[in-house]
C-alpha positions in Angstrom: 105.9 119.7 127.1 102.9 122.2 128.2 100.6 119.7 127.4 102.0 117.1 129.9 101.3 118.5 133.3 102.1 117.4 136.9 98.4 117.6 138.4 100.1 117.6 141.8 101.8 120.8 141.7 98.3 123.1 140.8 98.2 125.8 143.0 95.9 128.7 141.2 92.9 127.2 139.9 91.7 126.8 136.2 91.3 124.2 133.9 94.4 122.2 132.7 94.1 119.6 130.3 97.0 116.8 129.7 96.7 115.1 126.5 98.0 111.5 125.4 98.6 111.1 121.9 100.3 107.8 121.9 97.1 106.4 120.1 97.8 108.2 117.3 100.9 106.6 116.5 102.0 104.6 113.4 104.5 103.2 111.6 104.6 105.5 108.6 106.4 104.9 105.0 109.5 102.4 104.9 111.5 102.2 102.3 112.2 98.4 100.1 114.0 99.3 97.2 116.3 102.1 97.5 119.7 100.7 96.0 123.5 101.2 97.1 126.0 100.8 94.6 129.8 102.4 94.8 131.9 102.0 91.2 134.7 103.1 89.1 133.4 106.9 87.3 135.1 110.2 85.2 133.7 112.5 88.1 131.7 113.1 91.3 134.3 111.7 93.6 133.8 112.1 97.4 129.7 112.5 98.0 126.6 110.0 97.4 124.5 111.1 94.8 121.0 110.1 94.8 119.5 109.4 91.5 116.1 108.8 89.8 117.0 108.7 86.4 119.7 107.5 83.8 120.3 111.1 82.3 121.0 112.6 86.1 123.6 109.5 86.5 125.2 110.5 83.3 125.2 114.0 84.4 126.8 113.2 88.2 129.4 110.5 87.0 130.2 111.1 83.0 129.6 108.8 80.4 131.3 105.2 80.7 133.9 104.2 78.2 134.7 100.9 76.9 134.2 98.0 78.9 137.7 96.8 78.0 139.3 99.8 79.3 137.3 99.3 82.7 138.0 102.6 84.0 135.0 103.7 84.4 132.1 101.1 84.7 129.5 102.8 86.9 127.7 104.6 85.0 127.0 101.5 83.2 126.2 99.7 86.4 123.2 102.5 86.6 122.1 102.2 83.3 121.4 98.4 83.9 119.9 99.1 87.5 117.8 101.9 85.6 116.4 99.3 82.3 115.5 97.2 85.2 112.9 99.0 87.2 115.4 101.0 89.5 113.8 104.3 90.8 116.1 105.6 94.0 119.9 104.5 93.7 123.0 106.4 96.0 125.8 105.8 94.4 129.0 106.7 95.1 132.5 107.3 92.8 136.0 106.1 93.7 138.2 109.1 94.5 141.1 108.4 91.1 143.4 110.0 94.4 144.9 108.4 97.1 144.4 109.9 101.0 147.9 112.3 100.0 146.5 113.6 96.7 148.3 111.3 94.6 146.4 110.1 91.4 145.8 106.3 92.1 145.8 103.7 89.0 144.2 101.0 91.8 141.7 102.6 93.3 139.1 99.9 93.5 140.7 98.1 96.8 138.2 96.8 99.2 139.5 99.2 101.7 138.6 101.4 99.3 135.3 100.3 98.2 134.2 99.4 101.7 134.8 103.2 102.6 132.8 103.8 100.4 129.8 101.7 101.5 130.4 102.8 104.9 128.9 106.1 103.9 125.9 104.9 101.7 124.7 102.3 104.5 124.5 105.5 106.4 121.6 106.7 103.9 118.1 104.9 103.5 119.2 101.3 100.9 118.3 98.4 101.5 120.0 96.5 98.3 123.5 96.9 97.7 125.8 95.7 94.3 129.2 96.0 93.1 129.6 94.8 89.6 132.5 96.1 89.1 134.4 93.7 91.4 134.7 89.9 90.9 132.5 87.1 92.7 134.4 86.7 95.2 135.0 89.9 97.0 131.9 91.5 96.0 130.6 88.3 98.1 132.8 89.0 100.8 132.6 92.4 101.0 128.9 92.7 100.5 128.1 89.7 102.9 130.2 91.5 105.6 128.1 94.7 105.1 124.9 93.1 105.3 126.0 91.0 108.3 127.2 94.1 110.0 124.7 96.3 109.4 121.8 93.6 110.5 123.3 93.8 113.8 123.1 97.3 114.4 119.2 97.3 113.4 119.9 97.8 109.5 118.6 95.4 107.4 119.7 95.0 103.7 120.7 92.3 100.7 123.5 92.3 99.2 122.8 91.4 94.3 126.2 89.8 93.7 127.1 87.8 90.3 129.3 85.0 89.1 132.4 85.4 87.2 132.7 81.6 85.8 131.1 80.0 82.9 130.8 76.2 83.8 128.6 74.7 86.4 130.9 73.6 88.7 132.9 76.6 88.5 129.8 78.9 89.4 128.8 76.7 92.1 131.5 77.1 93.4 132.1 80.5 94.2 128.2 80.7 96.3 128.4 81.4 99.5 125.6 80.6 101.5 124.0 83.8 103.4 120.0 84.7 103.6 120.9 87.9 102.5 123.0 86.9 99.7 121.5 86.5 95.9 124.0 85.0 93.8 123.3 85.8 89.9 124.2 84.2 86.7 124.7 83.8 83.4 126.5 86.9 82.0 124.8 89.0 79.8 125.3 90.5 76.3 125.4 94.4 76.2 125.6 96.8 73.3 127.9 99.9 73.6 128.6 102.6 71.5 132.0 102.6 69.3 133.8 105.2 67.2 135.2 103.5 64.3 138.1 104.3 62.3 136.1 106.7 59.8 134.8 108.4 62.7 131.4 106.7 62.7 129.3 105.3 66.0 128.6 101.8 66.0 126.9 99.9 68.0 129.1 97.0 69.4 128.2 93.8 71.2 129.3 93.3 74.5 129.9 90.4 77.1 129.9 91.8 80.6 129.8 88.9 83.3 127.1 87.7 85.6 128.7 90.4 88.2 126.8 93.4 85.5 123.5 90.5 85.5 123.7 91.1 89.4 123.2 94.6 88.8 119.9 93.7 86.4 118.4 91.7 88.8 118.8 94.1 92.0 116.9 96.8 89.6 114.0 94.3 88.7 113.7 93.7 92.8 113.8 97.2 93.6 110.5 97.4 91.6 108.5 94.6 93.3 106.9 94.4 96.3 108.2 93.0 99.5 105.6 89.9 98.8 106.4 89.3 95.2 108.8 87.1 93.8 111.0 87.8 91.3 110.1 84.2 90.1 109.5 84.0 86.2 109.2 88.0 86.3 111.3 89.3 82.6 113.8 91.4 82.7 113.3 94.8 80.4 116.8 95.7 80.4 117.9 92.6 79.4 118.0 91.0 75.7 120.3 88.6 75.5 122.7 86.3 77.9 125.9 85.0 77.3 125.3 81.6 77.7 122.4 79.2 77.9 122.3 76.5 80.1 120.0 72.8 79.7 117.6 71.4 81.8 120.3 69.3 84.1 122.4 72.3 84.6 119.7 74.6 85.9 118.5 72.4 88.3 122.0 71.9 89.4 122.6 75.8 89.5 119.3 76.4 91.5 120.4 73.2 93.9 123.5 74.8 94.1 121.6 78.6 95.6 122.3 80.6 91.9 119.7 82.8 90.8 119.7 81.8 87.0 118.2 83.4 83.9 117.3 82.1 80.6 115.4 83.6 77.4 112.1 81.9 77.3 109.5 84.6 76.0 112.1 87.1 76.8 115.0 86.9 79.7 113.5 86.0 82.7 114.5 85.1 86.2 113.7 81.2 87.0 113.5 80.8 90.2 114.1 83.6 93.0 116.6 82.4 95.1 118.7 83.5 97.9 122.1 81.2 98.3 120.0 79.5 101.1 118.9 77.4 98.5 121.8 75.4 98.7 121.6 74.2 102.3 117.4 74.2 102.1 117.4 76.8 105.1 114.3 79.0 106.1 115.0 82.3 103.7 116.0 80.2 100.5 113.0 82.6 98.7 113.7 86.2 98.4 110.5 87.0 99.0 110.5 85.3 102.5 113.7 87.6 103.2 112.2 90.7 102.3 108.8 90.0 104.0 110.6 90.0 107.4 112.7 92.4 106.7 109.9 94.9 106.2 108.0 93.5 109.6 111.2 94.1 111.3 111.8 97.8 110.1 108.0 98.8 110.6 108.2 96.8 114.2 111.4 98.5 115.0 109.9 102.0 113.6 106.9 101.8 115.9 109.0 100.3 118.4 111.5 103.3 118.7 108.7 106.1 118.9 107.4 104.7 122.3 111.3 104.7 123.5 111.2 106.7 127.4 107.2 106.8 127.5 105.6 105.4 130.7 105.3 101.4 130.9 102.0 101.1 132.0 99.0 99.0 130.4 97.9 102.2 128.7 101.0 102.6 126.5 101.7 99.3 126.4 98.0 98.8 124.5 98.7 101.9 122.6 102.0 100.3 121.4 100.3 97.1 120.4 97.6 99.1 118.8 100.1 100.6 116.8 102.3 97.7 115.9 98.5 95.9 114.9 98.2 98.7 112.1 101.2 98.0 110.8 101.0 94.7 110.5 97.2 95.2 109.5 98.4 96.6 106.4 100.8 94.1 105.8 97.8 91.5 105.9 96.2 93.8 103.3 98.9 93.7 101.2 99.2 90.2 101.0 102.6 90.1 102.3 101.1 88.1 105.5 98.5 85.6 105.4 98.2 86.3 109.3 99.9 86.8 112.5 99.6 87.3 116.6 100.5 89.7 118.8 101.0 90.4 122.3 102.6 93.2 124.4 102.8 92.5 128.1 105.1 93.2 130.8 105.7 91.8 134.1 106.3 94.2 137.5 110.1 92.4 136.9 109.8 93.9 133.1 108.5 97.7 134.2 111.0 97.7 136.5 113.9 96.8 134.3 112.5 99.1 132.1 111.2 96.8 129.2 108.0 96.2 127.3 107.7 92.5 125.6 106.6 92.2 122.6 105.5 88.7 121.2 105.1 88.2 117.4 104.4 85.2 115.3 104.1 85.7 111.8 102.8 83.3 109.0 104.6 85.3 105.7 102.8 84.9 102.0 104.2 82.2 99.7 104.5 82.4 95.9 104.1 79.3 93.2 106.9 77.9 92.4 105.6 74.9 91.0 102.1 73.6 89.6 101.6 70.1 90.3 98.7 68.3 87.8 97.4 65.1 88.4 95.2 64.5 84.7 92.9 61.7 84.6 91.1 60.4 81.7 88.1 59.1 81.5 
C-alpha cells in the first residue's frame, strides 16, 4: 500500500507520510432477519431467489395449488412469512428431477432439502423454516443446520412447528436446542377454490402448526434483536385450529412450545425457545438473538483487524472499535451494559493473538407483572 511505508529504506529526501486508519473502523450493518426457507414449487428450480414481496414470490415460484394436493406448498409458505412482517426471504424450489433428469414424484427427501439449505446458508439468513416437512425432520434437519453452521462462525434459528393436536403428543416431539422455536397450534387458512360452475370460492383451510412456524419466523424477522415476540399479534393470522385452556398452556410453555391463542386477535404468549423445557440460559428468544447479534458485530470487527500489527496501538484501536459497536447496542436497549478489555501478553503477540474479554448484561423483557394490592 503506498501509504504504508518502510521509513528505513528512504534514500532521496522529501516528505513521506504513513497513515493509520485503523481508528476509523466499525462494525457496519448486520443483518437479524433475513429468512431461509426451501419448499415444494411449479418453477424456479436450481437458484435462490431473494424476495421482498408476495407478488415477486408468485412471480419466481407460480401460484400454490390446493393444500391437499401438496405439490406445491411454498409459495404459500411465503405468503404466510410475508402477512407476518417478512421483508428479505431466499428461498429456494425443489428440482421435480432427479440428479439423471428423471422427473422425481419424491423430491422432498432430506438429502434433498438439505442440498438445498446448503446453498442458502451460504447467503446472508439468519432464520430458517421448512413447513412443508413434518415436526420431526424439520427438527432434525433444521437443528443440524443451525448446529453446524454455529460452528463455522454462522449463527442462525431454526422456526419449526408441531404436527400433533393433544398436549402430550406436542410435547412430545420438542427437542431441546437454544436455537430451536418449536410452534403450535395449527392454523386456519383460506384458499381459493374453483367450484363445479366454474366459480372461485373461498375455502377454509387447516394447515398444521409446521405452516404456524412459518407465521411466527415472519413476525421475528420484523422485531428487533431486543424485543420479544411475547404477547406481539400476528397480522397474518385470524384464526387457529385449536384452542387450548389455562392447564394446557402452561404445560405446553413448561414443555419449551411457543403457543398462540386469539385473545384481542392471535397472538404469541410467551416467546420461547425449547430451552424452556430444561430452564437453560437462552429459554427467551430475545436472549438468543441479543448474543447472536454481539457475536456477529464482535466477529465483524474482529475479522477487519485480521494480519494488522499486535501492538498496544491496534490493539486500542480494536477495542475502540468493538466499544462502538457495542455502544450502540447500549443505545438500542438490547444491553443494559457491558465490559471490555483487549490485552495481550508478549506469549499472546508472539503466538500471534489479541484477547479479547467481554461480559455482557443483555436487556430483559416482562413476562410477568406481579401486584401486591393493599386496602386500606
Amino acid at each position: 500500500m503506498a501509504e504504508d511505508i518502510d521509513f528505513g529504506s528512504l534514500v532521496v529526501p522529501g516528505t513521506f507520510i504513513r497513515v493509520r486508519a485503523e481508528g476509523l473502523i466499525s462494525a457496519g450493518g448486520i443483518s437479524t432477519g433475513n429468512i431461509g426457507i426451501v419448499g415444494t414449487a411449479a418453477k424456479g428450480y436450481g437458484t435462490t431467489e431473494i424476495l421482498t414481496d408476495f407478488r415477486s414470490a408468485v412471480n419466481a415460484f407460480g401460484p400454490y395449488d390446493s393444500f391437499e394436493t401438496k405439490k406445491h406448498n411454498l409459495v404459500r409458505a411465503l405468503e404466510l412469512l410475508f402477512a407476518n412482517g417478512a421483508r428479505t426471504i431466499y428461498a429456494r424450489a425443489l428440482a421435480p428431477t432427479d440428479a439423471e433428469g428423471v422427473e422425481d414424484t419424491e423430491t422432498f427427501t432430506a438429502q434433498n432439502i438439505n442440498a438445498q439449505f446448503a446453498e442458502l446458508v451460504k447467503d446472508d439468513v439468519n432464520i430458517l423454516v421448512l413447513p412443508e416437512s413434518g415436526a420431526a425432520d424439520a427438527s432434525t434437519i433444521l437443528r443440524a443446520l443451525v448446529e453446524n453452521n454455529e460452528t463455522h462462525g454462522k449463527d442462525m434459528m431454526a422456526i419449526v412447528g408441531t404436527d400433533q393436536s393433544t398436549v402430550a403428543n406436542i410435547t412430545g416431539q420438542v427437542t431441546v436446542n437454544d436455537r430451536l422455536v418449536f410452534c403450535a397450534p395449527g392454523l386456519i387458512v383460506k384458499e381459493p377454490r374453483t367450484n363445479q360452475a366454474g366459480k372461485v370460492d373461498m375455502v377454509e383451510v387447516s394447515l398444521p402448526g409446521t405452516y404456524t412456524a412459518a407465521a411466527v419466523a415472519g413476525l421475528l424477522s420484523s422485531l428487533s434483536v431486543a424485543t420479544s415476540p411475547t404477547n406481539k399479534g400476528l397480522p397474518g393470522v385470524t384464526k387457529l385450529g385449536q384452542t387450548f385452556n389455562y392447564g394446557e398452556l402452561t404445560a405446553l410453555i413448561n414443555g419449551g412450545v411457543l403457543v398462540l391463542e386469539n385473545r384481542g386477535g392471535v397472538r404469541i404468549v410467551r416467546g420461547v425457545t425449547t430451552e424452556q423445557k430444561d430452564g437453560l440460559p437462552f429459554r427467551q428468544i430475545s436472549t438468543r438473538r441479543i448474543v447472536d447479534f454481539a457475536k456477529a458485530g464482535v466477529r465483524k470487527v474482529g475479522n477487519t483487524f485480521l494480519g494488522r500489527l499486535n501492538n498496544v496501538r491496534v490493539r486500542k484501536a480494536l477495542q475502540g472499535a468493538i466499544q462502538g459497536f457495542l455502544d450502540t447496542m447500549v443505545q438500542g436497549e438490547a444491553l443494559t451494559g457491558y465490559d471490555l478489555e483487549v490485552t495481550a501478553t508478549r506469549a499472546d503477540e508472539i503466538a500471534n493473538r489479541a484477547i479479547v474479554n467481554l461480559r455482557l448484561r443483555p436487556t430483559f423483557s416482562i413476562d410477568f407483572v406481579a401486584v401486591t394490592l393493599t386496602l386500606e
